[in-house]
N, C-alpha and C positions, 0 to 999 in steps of 0.2 A: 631441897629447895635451892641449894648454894650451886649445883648442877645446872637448875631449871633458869635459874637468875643467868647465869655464865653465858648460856646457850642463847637465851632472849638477847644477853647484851651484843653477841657475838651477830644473830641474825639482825640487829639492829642497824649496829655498825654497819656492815652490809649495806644495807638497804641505805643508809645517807650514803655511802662510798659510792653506790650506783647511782642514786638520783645525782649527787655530786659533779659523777662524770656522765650523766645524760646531759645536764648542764654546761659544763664545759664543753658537750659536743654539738653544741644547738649555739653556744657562742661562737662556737669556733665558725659555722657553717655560718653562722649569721653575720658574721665577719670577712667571711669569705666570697657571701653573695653580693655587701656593702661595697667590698673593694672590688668586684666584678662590675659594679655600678661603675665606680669613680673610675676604672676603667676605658668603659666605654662612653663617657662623657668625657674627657678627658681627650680621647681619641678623636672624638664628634668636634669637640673646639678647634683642635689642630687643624683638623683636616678644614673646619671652617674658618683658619685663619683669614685675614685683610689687611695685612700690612700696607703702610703707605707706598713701597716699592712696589708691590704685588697691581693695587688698585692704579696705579699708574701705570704699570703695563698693559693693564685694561683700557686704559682710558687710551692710550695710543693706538691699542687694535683697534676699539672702537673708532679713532679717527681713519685709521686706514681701510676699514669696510665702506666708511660712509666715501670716501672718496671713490671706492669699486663699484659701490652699487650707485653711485651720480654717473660713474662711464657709461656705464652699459647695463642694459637690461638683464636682470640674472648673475651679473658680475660679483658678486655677495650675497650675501644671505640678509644682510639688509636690504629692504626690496628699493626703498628712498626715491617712494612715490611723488611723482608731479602733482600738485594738487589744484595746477591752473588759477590759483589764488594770487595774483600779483598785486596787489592792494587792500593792506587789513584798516581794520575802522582806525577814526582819529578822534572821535569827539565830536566831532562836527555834524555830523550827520543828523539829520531833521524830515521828520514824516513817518508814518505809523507802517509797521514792518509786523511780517508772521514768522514764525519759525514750527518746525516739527521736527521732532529727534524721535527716531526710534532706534534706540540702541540695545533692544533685547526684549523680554516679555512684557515690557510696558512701553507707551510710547506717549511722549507731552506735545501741545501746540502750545504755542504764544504769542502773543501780541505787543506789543511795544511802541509809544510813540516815542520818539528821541527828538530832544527842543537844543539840540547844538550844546557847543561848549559853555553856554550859560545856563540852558533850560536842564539837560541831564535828560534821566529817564525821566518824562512827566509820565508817565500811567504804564502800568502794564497788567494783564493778566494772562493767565494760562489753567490749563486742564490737561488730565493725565487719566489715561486710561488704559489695561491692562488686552494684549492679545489673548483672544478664546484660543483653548491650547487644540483645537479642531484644524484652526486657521493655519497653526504650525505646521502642519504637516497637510497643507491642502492644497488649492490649487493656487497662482499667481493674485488671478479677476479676482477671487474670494480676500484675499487678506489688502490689497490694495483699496476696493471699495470699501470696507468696511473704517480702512482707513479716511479713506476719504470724505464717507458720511459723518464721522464723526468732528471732520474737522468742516466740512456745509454747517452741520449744530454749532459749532463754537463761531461760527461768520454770524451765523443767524440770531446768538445770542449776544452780540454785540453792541457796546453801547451807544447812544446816537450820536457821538462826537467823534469817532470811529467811521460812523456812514459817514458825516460830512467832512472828516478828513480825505476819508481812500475817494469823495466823491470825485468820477471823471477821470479814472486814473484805476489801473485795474491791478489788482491786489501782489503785492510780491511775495514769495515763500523761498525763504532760507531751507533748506533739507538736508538734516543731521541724518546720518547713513552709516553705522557703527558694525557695517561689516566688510570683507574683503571687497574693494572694487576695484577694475581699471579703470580708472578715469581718463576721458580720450577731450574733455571738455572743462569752462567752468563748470557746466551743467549737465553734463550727461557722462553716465558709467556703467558698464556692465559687471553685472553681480559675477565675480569669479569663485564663492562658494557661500553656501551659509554655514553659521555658529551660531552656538547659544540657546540649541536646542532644535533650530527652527530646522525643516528639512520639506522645502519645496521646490520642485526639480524643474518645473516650467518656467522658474524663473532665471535658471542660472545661466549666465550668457546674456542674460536680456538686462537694456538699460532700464535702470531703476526708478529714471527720473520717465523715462518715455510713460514707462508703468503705470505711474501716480500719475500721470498728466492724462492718461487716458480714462483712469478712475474718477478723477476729476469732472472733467469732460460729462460722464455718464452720470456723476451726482449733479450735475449742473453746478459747480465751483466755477466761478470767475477768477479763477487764481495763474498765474505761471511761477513755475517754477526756478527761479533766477542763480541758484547756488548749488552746488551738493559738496560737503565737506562733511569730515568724520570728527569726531567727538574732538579728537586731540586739536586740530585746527579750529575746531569753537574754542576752546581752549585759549590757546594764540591769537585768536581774534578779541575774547573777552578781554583777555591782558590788554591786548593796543589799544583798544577804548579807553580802558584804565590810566594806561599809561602808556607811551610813545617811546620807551626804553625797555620797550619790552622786547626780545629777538626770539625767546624759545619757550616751548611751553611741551610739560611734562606729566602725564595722567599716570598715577598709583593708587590704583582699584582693584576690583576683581585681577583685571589684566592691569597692562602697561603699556605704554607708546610716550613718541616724542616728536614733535615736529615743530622744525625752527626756519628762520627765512635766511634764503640763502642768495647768492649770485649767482642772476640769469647766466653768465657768462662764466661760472665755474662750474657747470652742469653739462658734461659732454654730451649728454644722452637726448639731450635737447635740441630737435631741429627745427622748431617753428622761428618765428620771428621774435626779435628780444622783446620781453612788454617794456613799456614807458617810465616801466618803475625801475626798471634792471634787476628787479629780484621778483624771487618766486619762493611761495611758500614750499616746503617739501615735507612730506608725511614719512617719516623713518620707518614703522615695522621695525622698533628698535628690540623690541619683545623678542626674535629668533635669531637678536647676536648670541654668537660662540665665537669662544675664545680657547687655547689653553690652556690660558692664563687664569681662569673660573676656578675657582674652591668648589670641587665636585666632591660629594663622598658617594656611597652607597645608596644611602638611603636616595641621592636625588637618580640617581642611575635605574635603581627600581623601579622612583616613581616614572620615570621618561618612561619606558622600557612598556609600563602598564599602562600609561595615559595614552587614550583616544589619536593625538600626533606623537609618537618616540620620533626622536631624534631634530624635531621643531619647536620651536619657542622654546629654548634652555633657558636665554636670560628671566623670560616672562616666570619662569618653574622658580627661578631661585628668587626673586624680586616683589613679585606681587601676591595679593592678597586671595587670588582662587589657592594657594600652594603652601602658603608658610606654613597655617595650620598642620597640612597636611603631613608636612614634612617632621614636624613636632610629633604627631602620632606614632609614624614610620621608625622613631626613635625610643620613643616610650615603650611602643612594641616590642623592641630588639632586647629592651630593660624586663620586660616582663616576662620575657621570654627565656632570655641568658643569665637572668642574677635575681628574679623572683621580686622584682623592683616593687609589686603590688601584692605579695606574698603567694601563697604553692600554687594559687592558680590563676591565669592567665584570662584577665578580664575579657569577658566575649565581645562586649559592644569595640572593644581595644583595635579588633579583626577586623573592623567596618571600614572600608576606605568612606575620607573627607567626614569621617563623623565628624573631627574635632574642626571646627571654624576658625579662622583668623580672628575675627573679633572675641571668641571666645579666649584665644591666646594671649590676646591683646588684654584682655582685661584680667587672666591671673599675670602678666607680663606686670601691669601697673596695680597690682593687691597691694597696699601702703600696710594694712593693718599686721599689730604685731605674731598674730598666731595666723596670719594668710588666711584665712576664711572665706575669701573671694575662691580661692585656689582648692579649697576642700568642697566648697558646694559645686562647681564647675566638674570636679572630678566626681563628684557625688551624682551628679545631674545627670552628666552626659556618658560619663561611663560605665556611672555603675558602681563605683569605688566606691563603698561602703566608710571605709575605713584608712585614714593613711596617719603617718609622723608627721610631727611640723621637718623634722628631717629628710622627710622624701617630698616634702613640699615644697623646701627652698630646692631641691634639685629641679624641679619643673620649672620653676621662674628661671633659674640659671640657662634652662634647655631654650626655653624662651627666649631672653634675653640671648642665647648664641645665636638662632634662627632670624631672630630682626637685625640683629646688628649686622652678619652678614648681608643678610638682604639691604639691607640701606646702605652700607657701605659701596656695594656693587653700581646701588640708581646714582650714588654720587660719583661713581668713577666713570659711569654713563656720561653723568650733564658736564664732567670735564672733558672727555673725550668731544662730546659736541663744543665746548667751548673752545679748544684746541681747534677742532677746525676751522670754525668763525673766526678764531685768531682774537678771540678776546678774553683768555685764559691770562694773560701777563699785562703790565700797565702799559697805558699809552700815553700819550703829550696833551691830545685832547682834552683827555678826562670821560670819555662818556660813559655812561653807565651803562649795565647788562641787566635786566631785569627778567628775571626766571615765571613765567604763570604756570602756578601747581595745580591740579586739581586729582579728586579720586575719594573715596572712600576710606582706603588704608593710609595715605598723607593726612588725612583730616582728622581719621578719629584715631588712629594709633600713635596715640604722643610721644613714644616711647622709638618709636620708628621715625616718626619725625624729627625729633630732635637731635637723631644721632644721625640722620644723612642731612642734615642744615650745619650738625658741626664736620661731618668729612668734608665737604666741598671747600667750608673755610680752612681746613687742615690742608686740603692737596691744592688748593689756591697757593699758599707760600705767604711770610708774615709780609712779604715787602705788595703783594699785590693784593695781599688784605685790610693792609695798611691804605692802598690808594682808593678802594672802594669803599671804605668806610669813611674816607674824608667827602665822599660824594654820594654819598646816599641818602634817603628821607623815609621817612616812616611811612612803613606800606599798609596796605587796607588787606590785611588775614585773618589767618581762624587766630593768632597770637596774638595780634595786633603790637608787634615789635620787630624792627631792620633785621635783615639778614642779606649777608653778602656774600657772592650777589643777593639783590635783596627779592625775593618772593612774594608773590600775589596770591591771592585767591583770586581764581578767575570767577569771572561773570560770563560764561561762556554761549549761556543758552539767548541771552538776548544777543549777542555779539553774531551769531548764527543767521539771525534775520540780518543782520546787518551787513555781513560781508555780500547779501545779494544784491545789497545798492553798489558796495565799490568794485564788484568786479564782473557788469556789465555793459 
């Protein structure tokens, strides 16, 4: 028995020595994958550094593009389109106005009367209706009328203070046009490609306004077509309405653009006659500056590399909201890949390009709660992650939080680059004020992005020109509803759209 006992203890022994060091070797590994994580997050930071030197050298490429692409056509990669806008609204403006934007698979009309610097907007309304995805890929005649019937029905359903306004005077339409165009007029431009899905071939080359006007025509509309600008100059036209300190206006959405007003007479590329105003509005295509100077890693190098344009729109890749997401994936992948970040096997929906959404970043980005639960169902949801640590969950906010803070850091070394060239980057004797109009989806609803490119600009502003705008500024009308300096608007773009076709015919 004293034998049998010995032997049992001896194979015992054993058996905890092993389990023991199976243990140890499952810590060990699992220490080793941990630190392969922090590794490559660590690495991802760096390399997405923004120091304030860094964004300043942005901000002066950026000014010396825009002054390349004002010489000459092609002179830069910023295109720093003429947008024949030499006169934004002021307030004043009085009489009932239409607008139509179609900026992608949906498109709105509106209506507006404007009672001057007293009266404001007295009435508006609008309607919004979505492109048959048939239309997208069909022919020019087909998505034009369809357009245009829709908008005879919103004439037709008009109310009778509207008839007796427009009576004896025939109807004007602002035309929001949110894709590539030359602009050779206030009014007229030919489509130089489509995006966004849309892919119809008879219309490219042909002016867009001619288009509608012919569509028109054939629905029986009594309409002309008085304006065509792109989202980002409603943008800048809703600010001036707002406010008459407004000089530049900034869209962070899906995409991104910028466009600010500039001097007729610092625009070499300009051979018409100077307008009355001596400025002119200018549309940047700020969305495909390249710089050196850009905090590239891999991961964005990929995605250029695989996306539909490689080697166009870099800034838009790192800045706006079709990207961050994405760029967030392309990271977690490399984690689940190289250090087992979501354990031995490598989540399949993980492999999906753009599964993961910016908004959806957006919202484990701002998870408040103590065990992240926003950030578990999100991974639960969309990926498939069954199962994670509150440990591997504060790593995804962190991933997050590297992804936006870059990106906003970059749009603010943008709007100083523009401000450097406008020359209202430093104080003046005057005093006047710079008044920024934001608009976008990603600026609106991503708080966490927002708030960190409203504190860079006051950061690469400097304390002494922080100092003089803050002695001059007043509480603006935004999604905050508190100053920032410069101080920021939400624009009211889409009525501002009918509007610029009264000032600049």
């Amino acid at each position: 028995m004293g034998k049998v006992a010995v032997g049992a203890a001896v194979i015992g022994a054993a058996a905890v020595v092993g389990v023991a060091a199976l243990v140890v070797r499952q810590r060990m590994k699992s220490s080793g994958r941990w630190a392969r994580c922090m590794a490559i997050v660590k690495e991802f930071e760096e390399k997405c550094g923004t120091p304030e030197g860094k964004l300043k050298q942005i901000a002066d490429a950026m000014t010396v593009e825009m002054h390349a692409g004002l010489a000459s056509e092609g002179g830069s990669k910023l295109k720093m389109l003429i947008s024949y806008v030499d006169n934004l609204p002021t307030g004043d403006e009085e009489g009932v106005f239409y607008a139509l934007d179609l900026g992608g698979t949906n498109f709105r009309v509106l209506r507006v009367q404007l009672g001057g610097k007293e009266g404001g907007i007295v009435h508006q309304e609008f309607a919004e209706a979505s492109i048959p995805p048939e239309l997208m890929s069909g022919t020019s005649e087909a998505l034009f009328d369809y357009i245009a019937e829709k908008l005879a029905n919103f004439v037709d359903e008009e109310e009778q203070i509207f008839h007796d306004l427009a009576s004896g005077r025939q109807r004007e339409l602002g035309f929001t046009f949110s894709f590539p165009v030359m602009q050779t007029s206030i009014n007229s431009g030919n489509l130089i490609r489509w995006t966004k899905g849309f892919s119809i071939d008879d219309t490219v080359g042909q002016d867009v306004v001619g288009e509608l006007t012919k569509a028109l025509k054939r629905k029986g509309v009594e309409m002309r077509v008085a304006a065509l600008v792109n989202d980002t100059i409603g943008t800048l036209a809703g600010g001036r309405y707002t406010s008459n300190d407004v000089a530049l206006a900034v869209i962070l959405g899906t995409g991104t653009n910028a466009a600010y007003v500039e001097r007729a007479q610092a625009i070499p590329k300009w051979h018409g006659p100077l307008p009355k105003s001596g400025e002119m509005v200018i549309n940047m295509e700020w969305g495909n500056f390249r710089s050196s100077h850009l905090p590239l890693t891999e991961y964005d190098h990929t995605l250029d590399i695989e996306s539909l344009n490689p080697g166009e729109q870099i800034f838009e890749k790192l800045t706006s909201g079709m990207y961050l997401g994405e760029i967030l994936r392309r990271v977690l992948l490399k984690l689940a890949e190289e250090a087992s970040f979501f354990g031995d096997e490598v989540p399949a929906k993980l492999k999906i390009p753009f599964v993961l959404r910016t908004p959806e970043m957006s919202a484990m980005h701002q998870d408040t709660s103590s065990d992240l639960r926003v950030v578990d169902e999100k991974l639960k949801n969309i990926l498939e992650i069954s199962s994670t640590s509150l440990k591997t969950r504060r790593v995804v906010v962190e991933l997050c939080n590297i992804v936006a803070t870059r990106g906003a850091r970059l749009a603010a070394a943008g709007i100083l680059g523009i401000l450097k060239k406008m020359g209202r980057d430093t104080t003046n004797e005057s005093g006047k004020k710079t008044v920024i109009a934001m608009d976008g989806g990603l600026y609106e609803h991503y708080t966490e992005y927002r708030k960190c490119l409203e504190n860079t600009v006051s950061e690469l502003l400097g304390p002494k020109t922080r100092r003089a705008f803050s002695s001059s500024t007043r509480t603006m009308v935004r999604a905050s509803a508190r100053p920032f300096l410069p101080p920021l608007i939400r624009s009211t773009s889409m009525r501002s759209r009918a509007v610029v076709a009264l000032r600049n015919h």
